[in-house]
N, C-alpha and C positions, 0 to 999 in steps of 0.2 A: 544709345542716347535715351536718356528717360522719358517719356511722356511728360508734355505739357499740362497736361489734365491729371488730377489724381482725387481719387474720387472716396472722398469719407464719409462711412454712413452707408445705407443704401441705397442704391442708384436710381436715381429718378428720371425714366426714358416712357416712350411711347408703346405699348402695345396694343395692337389694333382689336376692335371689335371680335375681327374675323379670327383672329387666335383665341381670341376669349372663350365665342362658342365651341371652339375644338378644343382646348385646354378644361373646358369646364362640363363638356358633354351639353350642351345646349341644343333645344330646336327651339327657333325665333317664331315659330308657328303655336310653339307650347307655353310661352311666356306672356301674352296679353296680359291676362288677370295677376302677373305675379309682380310681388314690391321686391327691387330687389338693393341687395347695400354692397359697394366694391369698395374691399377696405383697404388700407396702403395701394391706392389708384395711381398716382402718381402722377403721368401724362398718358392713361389711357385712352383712346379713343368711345370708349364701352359705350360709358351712361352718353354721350356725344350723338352716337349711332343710334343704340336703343329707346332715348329721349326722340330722334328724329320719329321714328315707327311707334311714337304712342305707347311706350312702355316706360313705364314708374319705375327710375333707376337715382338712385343717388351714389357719390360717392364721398370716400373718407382721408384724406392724408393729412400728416404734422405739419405738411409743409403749403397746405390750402388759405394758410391766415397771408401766403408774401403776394408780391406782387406780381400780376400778368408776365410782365415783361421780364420780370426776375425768374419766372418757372420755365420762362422760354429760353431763354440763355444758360440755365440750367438742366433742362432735357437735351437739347445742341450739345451742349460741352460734357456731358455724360454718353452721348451717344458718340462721339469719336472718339472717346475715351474707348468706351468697348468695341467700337469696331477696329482701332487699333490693338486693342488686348485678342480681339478674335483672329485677326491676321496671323498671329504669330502661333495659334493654335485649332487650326481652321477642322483638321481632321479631329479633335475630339468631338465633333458633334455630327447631329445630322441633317444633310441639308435635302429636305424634303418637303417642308412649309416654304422654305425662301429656298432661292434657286441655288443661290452663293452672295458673297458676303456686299457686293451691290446691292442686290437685289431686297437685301435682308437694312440697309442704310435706309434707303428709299421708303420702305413699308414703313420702319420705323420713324425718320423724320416725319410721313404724313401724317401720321397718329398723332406727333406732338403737335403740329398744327392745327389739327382738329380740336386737338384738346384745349387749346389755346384759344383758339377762338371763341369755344360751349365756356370756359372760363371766365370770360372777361365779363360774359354776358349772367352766366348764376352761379359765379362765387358769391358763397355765402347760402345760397339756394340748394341746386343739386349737390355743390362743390364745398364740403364742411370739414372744417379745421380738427381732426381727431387724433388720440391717442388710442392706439389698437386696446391698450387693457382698461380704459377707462372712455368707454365708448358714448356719448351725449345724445343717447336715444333711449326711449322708453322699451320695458320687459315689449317681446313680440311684435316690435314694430316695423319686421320684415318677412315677408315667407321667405326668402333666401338669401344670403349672407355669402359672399364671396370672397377668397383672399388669392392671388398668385405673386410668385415671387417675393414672398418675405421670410413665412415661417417654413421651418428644417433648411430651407438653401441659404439662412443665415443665422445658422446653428453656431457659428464659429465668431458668432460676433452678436447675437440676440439670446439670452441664456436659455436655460429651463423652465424659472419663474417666469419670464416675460411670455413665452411660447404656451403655457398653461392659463397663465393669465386672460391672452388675448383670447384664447379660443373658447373660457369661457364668456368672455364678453359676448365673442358674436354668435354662442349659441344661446346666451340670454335674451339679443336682441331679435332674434329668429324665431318663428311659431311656426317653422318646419325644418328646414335644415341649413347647413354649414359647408362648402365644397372647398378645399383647398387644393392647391396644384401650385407648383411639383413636390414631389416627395425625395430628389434627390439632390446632390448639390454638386460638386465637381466632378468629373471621369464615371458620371455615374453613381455614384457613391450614393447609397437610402441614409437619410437622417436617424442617426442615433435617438430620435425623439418622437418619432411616427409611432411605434410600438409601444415606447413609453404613455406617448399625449391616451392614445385609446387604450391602454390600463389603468390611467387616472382619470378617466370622464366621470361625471356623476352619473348615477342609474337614473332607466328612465330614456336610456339614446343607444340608438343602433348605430355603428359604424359599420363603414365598406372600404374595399379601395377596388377604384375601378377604373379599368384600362381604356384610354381616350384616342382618339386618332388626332393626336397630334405630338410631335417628339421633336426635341432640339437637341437639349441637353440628352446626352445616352443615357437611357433606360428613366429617361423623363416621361413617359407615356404614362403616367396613373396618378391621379389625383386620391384625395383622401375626401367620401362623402360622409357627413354625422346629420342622422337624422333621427328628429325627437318623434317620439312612438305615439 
């Protein structure tokens, strides 16, 4: 039987603070002084958390202009969406952040809750309506620029132009550097665009890719850092 949920576009669910700093290599002890932008946020709990402890965190998604209760009902209905898709292919992944696929529900609903509630309160504020390649911030108006889960793990539906575009946005709006995670998309599979994006950067920027302690997707462990010199 099909799923009653079918999910077009990309998927807008909860992930929690606490993935963020292992997904992105973060210490919360090294972050005070830093502006930071989470772009394609979705219902993360990030800026929710990191706003709580006094860190200057904004974030960015297409879908920041609807309403509260609209983003709610849309995190909920994408998130049994995937926990049903995950059931049915539980072994391709690794379950080492979440215990098993409950476990992995639960972390996930509370994040869209959190986000839900930091929502209601600074949309419009921390919470700004954006287009990844055409970003409504001034040159350098973050020391760090965040993206997870949009660009390479949605190579197959976000082209080449759009994945070039956006990254150079957010190293324009950046006066250090750019972290993206993950770098692969199904069974593991590296994006046919990770090699390319960092043979097209402009000069003038270091890249790295650097292995993070945190892995879901197999061989998801390594984000991609671009840091301007």
């Amino acid at each position: 039987m099909d799923s009653p949920f079918k999910i077009e576009g990309p998927i807008f669910i909860g992930r929690s603070w606490a993935e963020y700093l292992k997904m992105f290599d973060l210490d919360l002890e090294k972050l005070n002084n830093t502006k930071i932008l989470d772009c394609a946020a979705g219902a993360s709990s990030f800026t929710y958390f990191l706003s709580k402890k006094g860190i200057d965190v904004s974030a960015a998604d297409l879908l920041y202009d609807k309403d509260p209760e609209f983003l709610k009902r849309r995190c909920q209905e994408h998130l049994h969406a995937l926990v049903e898709s995950l059931g049915k292919m539980e072994y391709e992944f690794v379950w080492s952040f979440f215990k098993n696929l409950n476990d992995l529900k639960s972390h996930r609903m509370q994040s869209c809750l959190d986000f839900n509630r930091d929502y209601k309160i600074n949309r419009g504020k921390k919470y700004i309506k954006a287009d990844l390649t055409q970003l409504p911030f001034e040159d350098e108006s973050f020391d760090m620029v965040l993206c997870a889960h949009l660009l390479f793990i949605y190579d197959h539906r976000l082209n080449w132009n759009f994945h070039l575009s956006a990254v150079e946005e957010m190293i324009r709006v950046s006066s250090n550097e750019v972290r993206i995670y993950p770098l692969v998309k199904n069974k593991g599979k590296k994006s046919i665009f990770v090699d390319k994006l960092i043979k097209n950067l402009p000069e003038g920027l270091e890249t790295e890719i650097v292995e993070v302690d945190y892995q879901f997707r197999r061989g998801g462990n390594e984000m991609l850092r671009i840091v301007k010199e």
